[in-house]
N, C-alpha and C positions, 0 to 999 in steps of 0.2 A: 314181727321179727322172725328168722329164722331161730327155731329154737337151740338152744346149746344145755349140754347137759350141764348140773352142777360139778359134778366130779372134773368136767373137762374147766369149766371155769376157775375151780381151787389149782388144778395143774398151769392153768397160761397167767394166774395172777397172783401173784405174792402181796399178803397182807390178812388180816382178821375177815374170816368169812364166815357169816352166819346164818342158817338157812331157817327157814318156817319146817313145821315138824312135817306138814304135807307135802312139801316139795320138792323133784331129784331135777327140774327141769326151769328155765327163766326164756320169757315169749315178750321181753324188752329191756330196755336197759332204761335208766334216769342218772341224772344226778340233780334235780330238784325233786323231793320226798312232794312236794304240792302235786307233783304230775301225775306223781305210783298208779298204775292199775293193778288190778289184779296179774301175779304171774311175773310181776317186773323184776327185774335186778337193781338194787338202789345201790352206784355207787359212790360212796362219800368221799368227795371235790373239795379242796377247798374250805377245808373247817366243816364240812358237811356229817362229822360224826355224831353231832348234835343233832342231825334229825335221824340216826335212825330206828328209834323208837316210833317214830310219826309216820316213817317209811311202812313200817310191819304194822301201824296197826292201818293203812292203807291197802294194805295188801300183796305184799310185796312179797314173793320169794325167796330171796336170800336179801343180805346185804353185804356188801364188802368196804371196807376200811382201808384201803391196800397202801402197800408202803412206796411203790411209785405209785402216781395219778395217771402221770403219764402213761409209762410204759402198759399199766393195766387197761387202758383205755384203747392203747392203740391194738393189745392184743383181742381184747373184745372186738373191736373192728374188723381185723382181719381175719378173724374165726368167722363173722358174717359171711363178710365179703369172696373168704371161699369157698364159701358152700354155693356159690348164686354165679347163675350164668348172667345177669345180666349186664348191661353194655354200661361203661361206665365215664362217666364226662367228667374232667377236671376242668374248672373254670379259673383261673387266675389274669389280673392287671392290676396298673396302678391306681385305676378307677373304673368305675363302671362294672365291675365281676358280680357285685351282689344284684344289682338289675338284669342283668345281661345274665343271670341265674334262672332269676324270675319269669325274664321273657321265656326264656328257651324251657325251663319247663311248663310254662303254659302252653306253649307246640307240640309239646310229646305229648299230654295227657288226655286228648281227643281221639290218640292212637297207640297207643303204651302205657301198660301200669309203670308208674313212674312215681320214685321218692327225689324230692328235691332239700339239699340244707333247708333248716330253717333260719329267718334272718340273715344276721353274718355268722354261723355255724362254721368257719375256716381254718382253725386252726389244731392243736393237740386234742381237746376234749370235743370241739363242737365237729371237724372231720368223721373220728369213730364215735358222735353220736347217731350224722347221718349214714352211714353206713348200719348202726344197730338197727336202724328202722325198714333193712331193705327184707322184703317177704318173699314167701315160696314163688310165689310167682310175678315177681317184679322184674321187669324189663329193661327198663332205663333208670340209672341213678345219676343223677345232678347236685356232684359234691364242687362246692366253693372251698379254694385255697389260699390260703394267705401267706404273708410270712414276713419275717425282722430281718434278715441275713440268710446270709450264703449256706445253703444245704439243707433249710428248714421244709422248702416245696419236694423236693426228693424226698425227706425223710417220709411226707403224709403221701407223697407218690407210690411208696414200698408199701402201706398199709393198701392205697384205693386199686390199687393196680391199672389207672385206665384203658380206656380203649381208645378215644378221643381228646384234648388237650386246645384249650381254649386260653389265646394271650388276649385280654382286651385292648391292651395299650400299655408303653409303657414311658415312665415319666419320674420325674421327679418326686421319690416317696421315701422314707425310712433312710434318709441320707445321713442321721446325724447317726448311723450303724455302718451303712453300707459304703457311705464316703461319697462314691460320684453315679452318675445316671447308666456309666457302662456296667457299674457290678448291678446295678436293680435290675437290666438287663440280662444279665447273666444268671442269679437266682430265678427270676423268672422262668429262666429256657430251660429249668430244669425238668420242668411237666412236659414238654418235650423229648428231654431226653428220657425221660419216664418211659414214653410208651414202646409197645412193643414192633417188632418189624410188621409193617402193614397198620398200623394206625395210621389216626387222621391228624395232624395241628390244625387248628383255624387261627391264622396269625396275620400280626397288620406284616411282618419280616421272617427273619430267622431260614436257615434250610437245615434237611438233612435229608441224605437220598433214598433210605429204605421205607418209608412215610409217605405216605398223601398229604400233602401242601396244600390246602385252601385259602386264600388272603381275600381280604377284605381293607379298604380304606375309605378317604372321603368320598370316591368317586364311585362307591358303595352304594350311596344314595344318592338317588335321581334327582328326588325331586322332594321338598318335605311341604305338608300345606297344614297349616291349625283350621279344625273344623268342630262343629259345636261338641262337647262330648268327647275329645281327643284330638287324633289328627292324622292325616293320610298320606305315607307314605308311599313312592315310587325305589324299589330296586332295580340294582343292575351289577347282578352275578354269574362270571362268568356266561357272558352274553344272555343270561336268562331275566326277564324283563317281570318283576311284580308289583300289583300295586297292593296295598293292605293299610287298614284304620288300627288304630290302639286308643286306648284311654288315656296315655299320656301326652303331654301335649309340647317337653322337651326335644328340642332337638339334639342333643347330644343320645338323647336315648335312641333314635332311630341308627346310630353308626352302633350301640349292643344289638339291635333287633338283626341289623345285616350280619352281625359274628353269629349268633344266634339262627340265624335262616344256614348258614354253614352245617355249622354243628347238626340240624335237622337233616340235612341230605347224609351228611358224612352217617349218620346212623340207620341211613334207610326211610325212613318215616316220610310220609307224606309231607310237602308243602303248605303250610296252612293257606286261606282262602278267605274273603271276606274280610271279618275284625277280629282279630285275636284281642280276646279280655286277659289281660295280663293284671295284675294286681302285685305293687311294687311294696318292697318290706319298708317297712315304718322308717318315717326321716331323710326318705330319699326322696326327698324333693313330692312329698304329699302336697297337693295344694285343698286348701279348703276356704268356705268363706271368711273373713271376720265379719264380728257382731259390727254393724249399722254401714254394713256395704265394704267392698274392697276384698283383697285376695290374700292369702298366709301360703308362703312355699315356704314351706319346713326341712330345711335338707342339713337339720341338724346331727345326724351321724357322725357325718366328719369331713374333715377337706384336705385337701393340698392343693398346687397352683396350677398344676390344670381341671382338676373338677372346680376349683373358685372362679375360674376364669368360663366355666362351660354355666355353672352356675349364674350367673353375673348377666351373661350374654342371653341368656333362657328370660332374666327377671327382666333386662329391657325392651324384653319385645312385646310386652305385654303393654295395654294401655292404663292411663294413671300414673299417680304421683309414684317415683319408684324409691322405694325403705330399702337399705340395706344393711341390718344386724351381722356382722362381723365377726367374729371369732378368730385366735391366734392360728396358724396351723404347726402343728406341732412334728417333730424329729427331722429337722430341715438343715438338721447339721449346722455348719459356720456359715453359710451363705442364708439362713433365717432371715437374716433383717433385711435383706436384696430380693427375696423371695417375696417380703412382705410388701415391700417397697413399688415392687411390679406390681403386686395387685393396690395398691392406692393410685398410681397412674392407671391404672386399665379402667379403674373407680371415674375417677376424672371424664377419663376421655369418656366414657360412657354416657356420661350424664345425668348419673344417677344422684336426685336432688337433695334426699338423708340419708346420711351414714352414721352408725354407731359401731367404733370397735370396742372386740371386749379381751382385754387381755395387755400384756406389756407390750409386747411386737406390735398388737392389733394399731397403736396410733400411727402405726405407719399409710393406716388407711385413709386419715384426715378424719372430716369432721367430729363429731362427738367421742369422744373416749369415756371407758367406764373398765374398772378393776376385774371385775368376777361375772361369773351367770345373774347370781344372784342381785347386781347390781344393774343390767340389763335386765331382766326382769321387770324390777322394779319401773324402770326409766322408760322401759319400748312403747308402754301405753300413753304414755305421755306426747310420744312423738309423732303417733299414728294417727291421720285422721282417716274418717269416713271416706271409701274410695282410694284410698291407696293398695298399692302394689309392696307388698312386706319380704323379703328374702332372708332368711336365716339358718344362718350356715357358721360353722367351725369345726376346728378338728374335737374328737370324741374328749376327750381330755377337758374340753371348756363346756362341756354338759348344757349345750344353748336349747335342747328343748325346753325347758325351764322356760324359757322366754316366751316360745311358742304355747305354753301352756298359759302364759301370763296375759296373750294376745285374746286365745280364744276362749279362755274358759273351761278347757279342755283336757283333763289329766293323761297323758300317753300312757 
């Protein structure tokens, strides 16, 4: 991290700060005391004043207590963020931002010191955490944004300050706040309006004249092929023709890889070549084997009805019996049980031969029903045999890794 002095830290943060007797300077920030290095800033999140004893004797710096979380969080951030000339990407959609994070900083880091969020890092605390990590000589930063309502991506806009501005898609999310699919719309464009005269959007829509416009949609990708190891995509951007392998082996992810190849030009960088190794954050659709044969796609994170439906359509293309563990999707406003209702037809037509929902709404999926994680859990081993095809997926709220842990043996 760019360093910040402490005197400057007590002046941008209101709350109890308390320094080690060596220290006028902090070279990180945390707010898990597990993480502390030496030189860090612990700030206590969250009920987090309970570690900071654990924090200092870790090796921590100062600590701060502060009476907003917020506000001190975000001023930590933008104390980074302007001292650093480097280029900054805001990523936001209704789905696909945390991959389509992923991907794209996997393209700059063969050509750019590059800090990317970790995980889903999007919102108040995890925004100016990735910005505390950006260093003297960091180039490209890839912050993931999220947001509940109207004016929340602007406010983390004022902190990142972009230079670039990434919609993935937008769709039906956070409805039972935002009401209809035009306001998700609308919050969204505000990382657009964020940037400065002469940035870039990469957008499937949207204008604005003083900006570079790059779009991207279906007709994005060429061509998609599953090959042993991943799978080999064909582009077609803005008449420029590429072909390139990943380790993923989804097709919804090649339409983040095409926003993703945007964003790479729009900052200058080279074109990647060959197979870009990308490494996707936990839950997003991991696949791994199950014990005595067969497949676990884990995209226990979270959903709503177009990743359930990109979800769905990924798990029947695969050969073998196809499982699908289910979960409610959650803040779908009044039209919920319609939402749901689409995905137990799309269930159907599909063909997919077990289902298990887990949740109150989830029976709208058909077959087996079950109340909690914890009763899925239970039940999924029961249902799986040798050789099938396992998909599990719901929104964060129904906590379905649990299940996926129950499959494989495997603690996340």
């Amino acid at each position: 991290m760019i360093a910040l002095q402490l005197d400057e830290v007590a002046e941008l943060c209101s709350g109890r700060l308390d320094r080690a007797p060596w220290a006028d300077e902090v070279t990180g920030v945390q707010i898990d005391s597990r993480r502390i290095e030496e030189g860090d800033l612990f700030v206590a999140v969250g009920g987090g004043a309970d570690f900071v004893r654990h924090a200092f004797a870790r090796g921590a710096a100062a600590t701060l207590v502060p009476d907003d979380e917020f506000g001190a969080m975000a001023a930590l951030g933008r104390a980074v963020r302007d001292r650093s000339s480097a280029k900054v990407v805001a990523i936001t959609g209704s789905t696909g931002k945390t991959s389509t994070k992923d991907i794209l900083a996997a393209m700059c880091r063969p050509h750019a010191r590059t800090v990317a969020a970790e995980g889903g890092h999007n919102n108040e605390i995890g925004l100016p955490l990735t910005l505390t990590r950006i260093e003297p000589d960091t180039e490209i930063v890839v912050c993931e944004m999220g947001m509940r309502g109207i004016g929340q991506i602007a406010e983390l806009c004022a902190i990142a300050r972009p230079d670039v501005a990434v919609i993935t898609s937008i769709g039906p999310v956070h409805l039972e706040l935002l009401g209809t699919i035009e306001n998700v719309a609308q919050a969204k464009a505000e990382v657009v309006a964020a940037l400065p005269a002469g940035g870039t959007a990469v957008v499937p829509h949207l204008m604005r004249d003083d900006i570079e416009i790059r779009r991207f949609g279906p007709d994005s990708v060429e061509s998609f092929e599953r090959v042993d190891g991943g799978s080999r995509v064909v582009f077609s951007l803005g008449g420029q023709r590429l072909e390139l392998e990943f380790p993923f082996t989804a097709r919804h992810q090649a339409q983040n890889a095409a926003a993703a190849l945007l964003a790479v030009q729009a900052l200058g960088l080279p074109l990647p070549q060959g197979r870009v190794e990308v490494e996707l954050s936990r839950w997003r659709g991991e696949e791994s084997p199950l014990p005595g044969g067969g497949l676990l796609i884990n995209d226990a994170y979270n959903a709503n009805p177009t990743s359930m439906r990109a979800a769905l359509e990924h798990l029947v293309a695969h050969d073998g019996r196809t499982v699908a563990i289910l979960g409610e999707m959650a803040e779908l406003g009044p039209g919920a049980p319609d939402y749901h209702r689409e995905v137990g037809e799309l269930v159907s037509q599909l063909g997919i031969e077990v289902v298990l929902g887990v949740g109150e709404l989830a029976r709208a999926y058909g077959g087996e029903w079950v109340a909690d994680a914890a009763a899925a859990a239970e039940r999924a081993p029961q249902l799986v045999q040798p050789g099938d095809v396992v998909l599990v997926k719901g929104s964060r709220a129904v906590g379905l890794e649990t299940v996926a842990e129950a499959l494989t043996g495997v603690h996340a």
